[in-house]
Backbone bond lengths (Angstrom), bond angles and torsions (degrees), N, CA, C in turn:
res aa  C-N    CA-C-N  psi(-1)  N-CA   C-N-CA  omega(-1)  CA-C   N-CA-C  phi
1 X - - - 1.445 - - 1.529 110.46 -
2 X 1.676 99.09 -56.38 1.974 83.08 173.31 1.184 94.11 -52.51
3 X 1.362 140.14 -114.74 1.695 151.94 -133.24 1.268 102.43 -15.28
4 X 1.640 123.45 -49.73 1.525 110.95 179.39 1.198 108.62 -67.02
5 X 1.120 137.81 -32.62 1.740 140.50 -171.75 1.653 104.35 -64.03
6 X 1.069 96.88 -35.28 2.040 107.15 -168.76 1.612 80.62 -80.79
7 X 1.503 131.83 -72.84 1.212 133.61 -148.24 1.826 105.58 -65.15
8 X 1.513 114.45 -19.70 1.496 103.97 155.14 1.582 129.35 -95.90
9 X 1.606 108.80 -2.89 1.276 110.37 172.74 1.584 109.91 -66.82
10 X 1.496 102.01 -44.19 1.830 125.89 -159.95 1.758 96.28 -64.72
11 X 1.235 115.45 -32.87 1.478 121.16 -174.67 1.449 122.09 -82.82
12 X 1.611 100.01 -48.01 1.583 109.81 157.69 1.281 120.33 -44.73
13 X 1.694 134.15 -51.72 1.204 162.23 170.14 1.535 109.67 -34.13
14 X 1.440 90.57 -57.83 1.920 101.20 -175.91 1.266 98.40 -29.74
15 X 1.368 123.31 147.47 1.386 135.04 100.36 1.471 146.16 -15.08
16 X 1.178 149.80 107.41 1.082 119.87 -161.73 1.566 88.56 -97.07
17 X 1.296 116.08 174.88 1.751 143.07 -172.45 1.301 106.10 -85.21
18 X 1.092 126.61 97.14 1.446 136.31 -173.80 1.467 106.11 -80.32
19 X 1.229 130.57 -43.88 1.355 126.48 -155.64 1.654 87.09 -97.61
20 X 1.410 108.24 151.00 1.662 105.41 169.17 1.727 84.36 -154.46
21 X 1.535 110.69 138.40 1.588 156.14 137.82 0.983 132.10 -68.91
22 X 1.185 149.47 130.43 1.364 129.54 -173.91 1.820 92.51 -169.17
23 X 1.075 109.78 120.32 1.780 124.03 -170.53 1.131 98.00 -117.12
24 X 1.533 124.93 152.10 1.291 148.66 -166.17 2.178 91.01 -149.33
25 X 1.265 94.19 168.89 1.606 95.91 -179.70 1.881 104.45 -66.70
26 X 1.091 96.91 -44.40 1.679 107.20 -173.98 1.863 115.31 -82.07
27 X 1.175 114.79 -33.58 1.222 126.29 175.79 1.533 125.66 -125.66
28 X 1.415 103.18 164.02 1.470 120.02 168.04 1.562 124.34 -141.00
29 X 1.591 99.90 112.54 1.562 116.88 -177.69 1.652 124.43 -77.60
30 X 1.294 119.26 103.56 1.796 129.80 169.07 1.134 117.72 -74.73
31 X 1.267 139.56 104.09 1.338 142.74 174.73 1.202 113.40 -109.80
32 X 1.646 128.19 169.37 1.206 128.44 86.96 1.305 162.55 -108.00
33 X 2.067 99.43 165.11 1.747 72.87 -138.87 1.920 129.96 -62.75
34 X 1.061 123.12 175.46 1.892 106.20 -170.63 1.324 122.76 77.68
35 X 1.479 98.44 -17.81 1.948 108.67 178.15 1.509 103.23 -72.37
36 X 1.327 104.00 162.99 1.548 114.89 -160.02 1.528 90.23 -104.73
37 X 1.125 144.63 17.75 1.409 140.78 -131.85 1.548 104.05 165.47
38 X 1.845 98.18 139.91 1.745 106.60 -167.97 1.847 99.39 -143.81
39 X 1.528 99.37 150.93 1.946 101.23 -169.21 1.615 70.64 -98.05
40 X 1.621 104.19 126.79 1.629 121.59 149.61 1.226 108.60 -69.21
41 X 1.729 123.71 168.36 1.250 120.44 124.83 1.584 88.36 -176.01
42 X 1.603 99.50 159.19 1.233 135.77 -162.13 2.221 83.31 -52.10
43 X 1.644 93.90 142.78 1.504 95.14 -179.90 1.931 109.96 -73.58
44 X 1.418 105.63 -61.25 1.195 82.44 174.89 1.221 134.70 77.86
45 X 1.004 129.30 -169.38 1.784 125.51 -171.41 2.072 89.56 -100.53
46 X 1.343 124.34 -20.43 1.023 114.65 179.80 1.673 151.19 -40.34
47 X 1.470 114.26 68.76 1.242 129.56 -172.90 1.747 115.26 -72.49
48 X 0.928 101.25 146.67 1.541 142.11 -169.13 1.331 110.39 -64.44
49 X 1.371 147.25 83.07 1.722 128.45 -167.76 1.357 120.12 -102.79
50 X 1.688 93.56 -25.96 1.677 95.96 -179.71 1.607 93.84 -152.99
51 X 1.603 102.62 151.32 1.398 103.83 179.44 1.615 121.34 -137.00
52 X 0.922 132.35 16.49 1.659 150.68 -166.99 1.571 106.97 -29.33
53 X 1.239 106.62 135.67 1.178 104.99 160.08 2.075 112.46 -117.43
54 X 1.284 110.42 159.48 1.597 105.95 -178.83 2.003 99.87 -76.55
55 X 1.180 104.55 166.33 1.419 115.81 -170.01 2.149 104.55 -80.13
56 X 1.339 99.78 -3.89 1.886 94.20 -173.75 1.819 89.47 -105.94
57 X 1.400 119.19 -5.92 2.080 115.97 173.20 1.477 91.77 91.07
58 X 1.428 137.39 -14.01 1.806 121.52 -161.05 1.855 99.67 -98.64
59 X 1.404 110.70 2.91 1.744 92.01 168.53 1.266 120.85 -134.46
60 X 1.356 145.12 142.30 1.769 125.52 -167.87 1.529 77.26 -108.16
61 X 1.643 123.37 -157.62 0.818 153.64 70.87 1.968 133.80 -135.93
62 X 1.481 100.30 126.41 1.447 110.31 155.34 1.601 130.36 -62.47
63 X 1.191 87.52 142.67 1.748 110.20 -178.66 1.340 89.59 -119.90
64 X 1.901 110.52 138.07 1.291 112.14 -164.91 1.480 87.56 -150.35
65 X 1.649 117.36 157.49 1.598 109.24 -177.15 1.616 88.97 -165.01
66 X 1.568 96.54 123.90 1.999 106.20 168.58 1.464 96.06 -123.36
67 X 1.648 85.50 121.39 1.695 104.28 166.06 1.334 113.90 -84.22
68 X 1.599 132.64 17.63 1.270 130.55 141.19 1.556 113.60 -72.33
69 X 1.304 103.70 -31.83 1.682 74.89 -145.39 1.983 79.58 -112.44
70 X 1.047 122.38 5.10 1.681 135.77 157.23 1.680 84.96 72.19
71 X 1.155 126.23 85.44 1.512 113.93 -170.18 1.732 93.61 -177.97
72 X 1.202 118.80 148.12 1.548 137.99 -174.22 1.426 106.56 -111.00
73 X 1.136 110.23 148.08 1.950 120.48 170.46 1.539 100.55 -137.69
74 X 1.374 102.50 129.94 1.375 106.02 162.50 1.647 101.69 -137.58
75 X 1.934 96.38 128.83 1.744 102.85 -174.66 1.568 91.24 -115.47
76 X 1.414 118.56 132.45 1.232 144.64 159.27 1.519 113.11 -89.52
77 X 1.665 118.19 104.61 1.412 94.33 156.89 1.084 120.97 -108.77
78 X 1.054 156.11 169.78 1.987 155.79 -136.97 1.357 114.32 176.68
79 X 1.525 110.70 96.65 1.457 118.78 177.35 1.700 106.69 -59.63
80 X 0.955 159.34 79.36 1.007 143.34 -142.88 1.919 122.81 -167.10
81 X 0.818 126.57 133.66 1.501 120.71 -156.57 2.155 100.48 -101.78
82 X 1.165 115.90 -32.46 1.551 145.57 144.44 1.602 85.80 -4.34
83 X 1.019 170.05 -53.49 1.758 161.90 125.36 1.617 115.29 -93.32
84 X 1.170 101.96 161.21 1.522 89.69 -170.49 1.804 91.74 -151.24
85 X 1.578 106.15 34.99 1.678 110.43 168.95 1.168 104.38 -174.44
86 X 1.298 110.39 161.08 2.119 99.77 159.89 0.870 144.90 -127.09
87 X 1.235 84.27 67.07 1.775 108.54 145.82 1.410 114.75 -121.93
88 X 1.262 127.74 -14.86 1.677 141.76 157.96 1.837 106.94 -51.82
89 X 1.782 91.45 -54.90 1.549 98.50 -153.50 1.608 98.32 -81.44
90 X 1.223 122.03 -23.65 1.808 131.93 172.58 1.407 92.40 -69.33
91 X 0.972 139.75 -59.87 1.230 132.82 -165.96 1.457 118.13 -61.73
92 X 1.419 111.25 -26.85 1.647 115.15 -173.10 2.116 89.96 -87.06
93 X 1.179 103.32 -49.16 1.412 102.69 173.20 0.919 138.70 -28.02
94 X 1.492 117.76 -60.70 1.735 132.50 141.44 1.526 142.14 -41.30
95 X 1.539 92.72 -16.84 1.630 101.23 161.87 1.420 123.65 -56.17
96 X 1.470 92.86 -25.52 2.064 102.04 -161.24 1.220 96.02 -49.91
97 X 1.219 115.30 134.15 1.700 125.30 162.44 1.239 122.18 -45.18
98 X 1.136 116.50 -45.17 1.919 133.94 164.51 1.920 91.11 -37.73
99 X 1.009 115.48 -15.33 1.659 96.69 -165.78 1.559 105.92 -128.25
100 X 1.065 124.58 36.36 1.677 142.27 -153.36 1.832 105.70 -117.92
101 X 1.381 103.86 -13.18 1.153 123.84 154.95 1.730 134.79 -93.02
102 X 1.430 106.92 -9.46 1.121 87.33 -160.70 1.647 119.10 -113.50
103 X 1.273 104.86 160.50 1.479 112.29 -149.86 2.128 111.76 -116.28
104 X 1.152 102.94 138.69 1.436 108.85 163.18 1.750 94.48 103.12
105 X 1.412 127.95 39.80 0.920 125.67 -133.16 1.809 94.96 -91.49
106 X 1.538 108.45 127.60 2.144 99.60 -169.08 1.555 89.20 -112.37
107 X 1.505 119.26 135.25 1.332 115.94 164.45 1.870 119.31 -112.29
108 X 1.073 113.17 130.71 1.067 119.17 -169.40 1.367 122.89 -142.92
109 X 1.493 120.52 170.50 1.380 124.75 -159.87 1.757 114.23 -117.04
110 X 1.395 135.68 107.07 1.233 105.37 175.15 1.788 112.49 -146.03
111 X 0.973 123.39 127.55 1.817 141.24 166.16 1.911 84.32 58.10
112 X 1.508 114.08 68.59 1.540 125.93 172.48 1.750 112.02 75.95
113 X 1.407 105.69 -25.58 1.820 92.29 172.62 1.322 105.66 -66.93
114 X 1.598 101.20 176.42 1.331 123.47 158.24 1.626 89.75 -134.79
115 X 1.421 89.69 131.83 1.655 108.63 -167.51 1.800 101.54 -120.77
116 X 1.792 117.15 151.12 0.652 128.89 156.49 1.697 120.43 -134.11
117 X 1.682 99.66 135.10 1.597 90.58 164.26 1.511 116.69 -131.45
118 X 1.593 117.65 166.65 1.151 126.35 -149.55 1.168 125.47 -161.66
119 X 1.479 140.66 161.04 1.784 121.81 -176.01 1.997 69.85 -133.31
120 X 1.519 76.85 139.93 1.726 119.31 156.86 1.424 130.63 -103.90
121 X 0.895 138.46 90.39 1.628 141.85 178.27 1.105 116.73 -106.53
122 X 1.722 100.89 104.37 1.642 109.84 -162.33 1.486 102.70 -81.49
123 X 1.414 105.08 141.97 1.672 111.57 153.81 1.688 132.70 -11.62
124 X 1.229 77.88 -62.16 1.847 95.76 173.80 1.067 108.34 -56.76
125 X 1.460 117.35 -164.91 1.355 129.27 -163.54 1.724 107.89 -112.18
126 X 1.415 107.57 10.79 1.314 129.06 -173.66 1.650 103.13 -85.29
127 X 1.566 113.73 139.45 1.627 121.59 -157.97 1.643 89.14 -62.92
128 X 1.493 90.10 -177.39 1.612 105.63 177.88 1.821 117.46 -96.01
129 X 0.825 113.89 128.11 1.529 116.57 173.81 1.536 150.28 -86.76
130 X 1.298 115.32 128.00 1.669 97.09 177.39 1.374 110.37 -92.30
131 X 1.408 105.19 145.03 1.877 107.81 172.24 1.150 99.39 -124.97
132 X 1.437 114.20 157.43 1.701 149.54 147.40 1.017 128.90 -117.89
133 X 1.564 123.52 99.02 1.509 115.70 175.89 1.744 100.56 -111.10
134 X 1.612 106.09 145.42 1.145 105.86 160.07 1.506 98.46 -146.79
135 X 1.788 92.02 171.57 1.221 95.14 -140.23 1.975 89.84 -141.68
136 X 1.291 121.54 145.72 1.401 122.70 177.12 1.483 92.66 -156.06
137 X 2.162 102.94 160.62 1.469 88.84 158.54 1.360 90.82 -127.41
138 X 1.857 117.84 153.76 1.344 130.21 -173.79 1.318 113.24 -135.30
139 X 0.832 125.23 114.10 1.804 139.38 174.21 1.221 98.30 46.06
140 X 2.094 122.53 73.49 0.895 123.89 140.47 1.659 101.80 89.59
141 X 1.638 123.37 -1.61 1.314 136.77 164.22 1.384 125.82 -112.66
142 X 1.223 96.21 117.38 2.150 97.95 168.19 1.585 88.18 -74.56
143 X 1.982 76.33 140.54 2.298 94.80 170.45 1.122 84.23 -135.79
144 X 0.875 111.09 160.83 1.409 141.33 -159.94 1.797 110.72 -156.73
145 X 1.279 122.39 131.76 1.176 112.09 -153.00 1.846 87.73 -154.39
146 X 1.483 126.91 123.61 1.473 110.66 -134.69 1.788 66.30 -166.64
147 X 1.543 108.20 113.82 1.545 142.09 158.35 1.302 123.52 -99.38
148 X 1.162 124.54 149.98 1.458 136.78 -178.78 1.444 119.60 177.22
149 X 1.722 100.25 156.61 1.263 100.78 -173.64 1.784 103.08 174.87
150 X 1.254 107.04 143.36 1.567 116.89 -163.26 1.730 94.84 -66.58
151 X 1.677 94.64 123.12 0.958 100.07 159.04 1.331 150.93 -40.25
152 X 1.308 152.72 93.19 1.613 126.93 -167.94 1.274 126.03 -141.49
153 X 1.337 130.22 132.10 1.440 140.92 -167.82 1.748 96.04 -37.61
154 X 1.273 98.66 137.22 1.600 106.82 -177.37 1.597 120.19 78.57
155 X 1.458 126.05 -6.55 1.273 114.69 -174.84 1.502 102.35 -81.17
156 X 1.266 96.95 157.91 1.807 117.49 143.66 1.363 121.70 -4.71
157 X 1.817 158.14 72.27 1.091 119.85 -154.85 2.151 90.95 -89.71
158 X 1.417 125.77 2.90 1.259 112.91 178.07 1.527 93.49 -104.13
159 X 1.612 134.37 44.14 1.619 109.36 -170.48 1.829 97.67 -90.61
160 X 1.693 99.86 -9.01 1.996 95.75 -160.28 2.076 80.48 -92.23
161 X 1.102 124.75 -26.92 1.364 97.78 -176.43 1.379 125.03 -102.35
162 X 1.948 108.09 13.29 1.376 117.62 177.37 2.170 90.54 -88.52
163 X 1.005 119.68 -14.73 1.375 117.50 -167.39 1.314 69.43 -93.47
164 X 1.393 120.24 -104.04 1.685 116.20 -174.30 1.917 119.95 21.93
165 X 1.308 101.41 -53.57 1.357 112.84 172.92 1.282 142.08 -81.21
166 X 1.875 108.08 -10.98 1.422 124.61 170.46 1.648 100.54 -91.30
167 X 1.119 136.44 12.93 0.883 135.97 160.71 1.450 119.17 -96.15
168 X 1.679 102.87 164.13 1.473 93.55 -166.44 1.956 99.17 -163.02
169 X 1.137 102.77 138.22 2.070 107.72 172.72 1.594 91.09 -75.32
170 X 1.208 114.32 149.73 1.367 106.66 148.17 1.709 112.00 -164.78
């Protein structure tokens, strides 16, 4: 009788798994978990580096990095009422101090984001950067969807919003 009492306390107790992954040969699914809604994107060389979830289960975010395409993804999802569109939730996005520097700033619209891109040139002695954040809200979640990649004479200047576009809500 105890052991079952402990073995339904220990279960009650759990946590449930907020963040959920889910890979197919062609794709890779970002959730969270209970969300009605998942960040696609092409699978790819795209590995997994960091995965946090907040301590109340209502926000993930992944840190993602392809050494093909030399470029960073970071997806935020945010149960959260704090914007409730995107152009609210881009706008709160851009507040971050991390971005109080940055210059050449293009705003734009694409498949429900509101997207921004931008070069960062840190203080330090660290290269200069391009960013892309875009931003939507979906069933009651700010996403946030946040590109980068070292700037460099001769690159791509559309390579962060041709990725931008292999992505997908669904």
């Amino acid at each position: 009788m105890r052991l079952r009492l402990l073995a339904l306390l220990a279960i009650a107790c759990a946590a449930p798994a907020a963040a959920d992954v889910v890979d197919s040969a062609t794709e890779r699914s970002l959730s969270l978990a209970g969300s009605s809604f998942r960040i696609v994107l092409p699978r790819e060389d795209w590995l997994i580096g960091r995965e946090q979830t907040r301590s109340d289960v209502r926000s993930v975010y992944y840190a993602l990095g392809s050494a093909k395409r030399d470029m960073t993804l970071w997806v935020f999802i945010d149960q959260t009422p704090v914007c409730q569109n995107a152009k609210a939730c881009l706008d709160l996005a851009i507040k971050n101090k991390a971005y109080e520097a940055a210059k050449d700033m293009k705003f734009s619209e694409l498949d429900g984001f509101n997207v921004v891109q931008f070069t960062l040139e840190p203080s330090t002695d660290r290269p200069r950067q391009q960013h892309l954040i875009a931003a939507t809200y979906v069933d009651g979640a700010w996403v946030d969807l946040h590109l980068f990649q070292t700037a460099k004479s001769g690159a791509d200047p559309g390579a962060l919003l041709a990725v931008l576009k292999l992505l997908a809500v669904k």
